[in-house]
C-alpha positions as CSV (number, residue, x, y, z in Angstrom):
1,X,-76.1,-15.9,-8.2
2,X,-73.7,-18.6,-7.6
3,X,-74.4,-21.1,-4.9
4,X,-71.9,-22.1,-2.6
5,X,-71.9,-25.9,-1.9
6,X,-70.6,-25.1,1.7
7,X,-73.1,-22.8,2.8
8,X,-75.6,-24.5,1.6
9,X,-74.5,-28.1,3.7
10,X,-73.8,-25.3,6.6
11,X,-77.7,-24.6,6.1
12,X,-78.8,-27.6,6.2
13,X,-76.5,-28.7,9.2
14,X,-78.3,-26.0,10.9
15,X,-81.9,-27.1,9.8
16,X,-81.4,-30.3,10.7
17,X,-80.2,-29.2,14.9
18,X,-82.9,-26.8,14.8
19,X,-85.2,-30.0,14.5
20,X,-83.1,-32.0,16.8
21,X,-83.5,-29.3,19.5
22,X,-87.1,-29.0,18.9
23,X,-87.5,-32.8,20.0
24,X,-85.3,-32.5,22.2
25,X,-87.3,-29.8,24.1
26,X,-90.7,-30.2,23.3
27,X,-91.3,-33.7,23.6
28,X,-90.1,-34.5,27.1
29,X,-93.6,-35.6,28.8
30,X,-91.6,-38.2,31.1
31,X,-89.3,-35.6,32.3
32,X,-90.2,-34.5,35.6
33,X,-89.7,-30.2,36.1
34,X,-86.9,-28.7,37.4
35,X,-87.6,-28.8,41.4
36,X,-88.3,-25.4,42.5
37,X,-85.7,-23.2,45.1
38,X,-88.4,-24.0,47.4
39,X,-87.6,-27.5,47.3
40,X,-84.0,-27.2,48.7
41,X,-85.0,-24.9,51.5
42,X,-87.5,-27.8,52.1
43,X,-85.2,-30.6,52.0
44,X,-82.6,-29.2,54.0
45,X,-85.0,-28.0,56.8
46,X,-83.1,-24.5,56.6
47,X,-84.0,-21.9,59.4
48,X,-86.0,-18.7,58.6
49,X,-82.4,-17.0,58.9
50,X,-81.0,-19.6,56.8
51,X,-83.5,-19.0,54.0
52,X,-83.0,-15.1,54.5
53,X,-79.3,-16.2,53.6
54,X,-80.0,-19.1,51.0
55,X,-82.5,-16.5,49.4
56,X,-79.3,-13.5,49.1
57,X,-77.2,-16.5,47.4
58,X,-79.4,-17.2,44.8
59,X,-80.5,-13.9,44.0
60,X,-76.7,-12.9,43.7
61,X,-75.8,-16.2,41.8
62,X,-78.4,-15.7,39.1
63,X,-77.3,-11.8,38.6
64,X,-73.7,-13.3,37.8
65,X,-74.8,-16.4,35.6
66,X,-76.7,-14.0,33.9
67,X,-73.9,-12.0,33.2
68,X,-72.1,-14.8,32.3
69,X,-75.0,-16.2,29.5
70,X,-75.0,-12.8,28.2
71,X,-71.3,-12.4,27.3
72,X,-71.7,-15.8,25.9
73,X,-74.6,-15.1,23.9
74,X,-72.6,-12.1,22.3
75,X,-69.3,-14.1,21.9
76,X,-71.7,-16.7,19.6
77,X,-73.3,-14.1,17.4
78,X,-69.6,-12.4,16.5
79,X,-68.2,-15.8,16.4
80,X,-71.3,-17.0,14.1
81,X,-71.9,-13.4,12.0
82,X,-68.5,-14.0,10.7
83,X,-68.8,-17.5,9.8
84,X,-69.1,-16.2,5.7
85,X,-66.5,-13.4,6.3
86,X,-63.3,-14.2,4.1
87,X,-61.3,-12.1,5.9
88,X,-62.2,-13.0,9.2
89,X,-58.8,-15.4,10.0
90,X,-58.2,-19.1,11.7
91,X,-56.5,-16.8,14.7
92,X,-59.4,-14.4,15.2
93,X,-62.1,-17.1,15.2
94,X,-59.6,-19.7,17.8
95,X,-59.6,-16.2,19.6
96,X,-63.1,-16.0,20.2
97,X,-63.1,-19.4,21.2
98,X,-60.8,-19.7,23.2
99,X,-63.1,-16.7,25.2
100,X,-66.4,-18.3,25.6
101,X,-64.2,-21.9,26.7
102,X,-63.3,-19.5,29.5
103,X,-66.4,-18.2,30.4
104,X,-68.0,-21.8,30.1
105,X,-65.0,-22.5,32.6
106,X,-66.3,-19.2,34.6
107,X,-69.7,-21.0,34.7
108,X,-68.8,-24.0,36.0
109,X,-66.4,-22.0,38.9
110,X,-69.7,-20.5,39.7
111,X,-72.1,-22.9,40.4
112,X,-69.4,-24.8,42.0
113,X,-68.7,-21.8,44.4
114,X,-72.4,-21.1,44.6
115,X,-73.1,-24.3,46.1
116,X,-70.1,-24.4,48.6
117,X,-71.8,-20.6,49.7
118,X,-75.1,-22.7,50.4
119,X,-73.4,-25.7,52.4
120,X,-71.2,-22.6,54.3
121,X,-75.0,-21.7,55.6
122,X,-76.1,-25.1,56.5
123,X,-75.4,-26.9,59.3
124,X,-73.1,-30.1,59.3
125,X,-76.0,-32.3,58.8
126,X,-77.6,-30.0,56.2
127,X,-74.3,-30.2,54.1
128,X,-75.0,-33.8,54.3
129,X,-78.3,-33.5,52.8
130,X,-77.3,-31.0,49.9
131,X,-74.4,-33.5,49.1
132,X,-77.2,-36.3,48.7
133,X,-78.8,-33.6,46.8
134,X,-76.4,-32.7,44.3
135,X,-75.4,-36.4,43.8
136,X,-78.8,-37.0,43.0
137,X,-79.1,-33.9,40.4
138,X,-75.5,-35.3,39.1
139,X,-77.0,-38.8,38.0
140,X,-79.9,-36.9,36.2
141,X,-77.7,-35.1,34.0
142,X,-78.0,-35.9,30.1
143,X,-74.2,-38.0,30.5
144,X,-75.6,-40.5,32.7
145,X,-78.4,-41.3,30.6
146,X,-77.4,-44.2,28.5
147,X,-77.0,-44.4,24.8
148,X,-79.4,-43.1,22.6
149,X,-80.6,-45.8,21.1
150,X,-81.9,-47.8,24.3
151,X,-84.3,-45.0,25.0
152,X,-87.8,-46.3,25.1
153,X,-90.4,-44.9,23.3
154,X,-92.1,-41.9,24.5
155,X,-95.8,-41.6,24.0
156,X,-95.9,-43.6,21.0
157,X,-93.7,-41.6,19.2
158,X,-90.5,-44.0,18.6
159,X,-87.2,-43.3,19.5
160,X,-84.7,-40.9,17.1
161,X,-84.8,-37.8,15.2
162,X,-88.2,-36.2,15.1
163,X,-90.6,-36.5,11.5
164,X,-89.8,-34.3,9.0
């Protein structure tokens, strides 16, 4: 059988982010968990009516994002099941692309809309809160965090790529 120098660095590549991901995931004890939906009905003091409402949001947002994930998830697998195909073309695979850009796009468009839906339920003071909320989540994010190699250790592992 004759080995192909480019699948084999491609399998490799793959190895080695299947690690990083593992690491990533799986050793995060200084990461608080996610706050709960709970937490937001909580912080903005909504109304039994309000959480009726805030409830209806969510439920409806997660059926789309869903949706969403889905269509991405089957975009990757043709995108990445033709990865070895010779006749699959430059045109076909920007194609493909190009689609799950705009359904990353679509994502975005949703959350953004699904947390103008919330504030259109709160009152002025509550949309005042769930901005001080969203900030807050905003800093969290994994862009705000600093470069890599400043991270401290975390329970006595030290910092980069996890042991082989």
């Amino acid at each position: 059988m004759k080995k192909n120098p480019l699948l084999i660095v491609f399998l490799v590549f793959l190895m080695v982010m299947n690690g990083v991901l593992l690491y990533l995931v799986l050793d995060k004890p200084d990461r608080k968990p996610r706050p709960s939906r709970d937490f937001i009905i909580q912080e903005l003091g909504l109304t039994d009516e309000q959480t009726v409402e805030f409830r209806n949001l969510e439920r409806e947002h997660w059926h789309r994002m869903k949706q969403i994930d889905h269509q991405l998830r089957d975009l990757r697998h043709e995108l990445f099941r033709n990865a070895q195909n010779e006749v699959f073309s430059e045109k076909e695979r920007d194609s493909l692309v190009a689609v799950i850009g705009i359904l990353n796009q679509k994502k975005d468009v949703e959350v953004f809309d699904h947390f103008r839906n919330i504030g259109s339920v709160c009152t002025p003071e509550q949309r005042i809160k769930l901005e001080r909320i969203l900030l807050k989540a905003m800093k969290r994010g994994p862009r705000m965090q600093g470069p890599p190699g400043e991270r401290p250790p975390r329970d006595g592992h030290p910092p980069g790529p996890p042991p082989h």
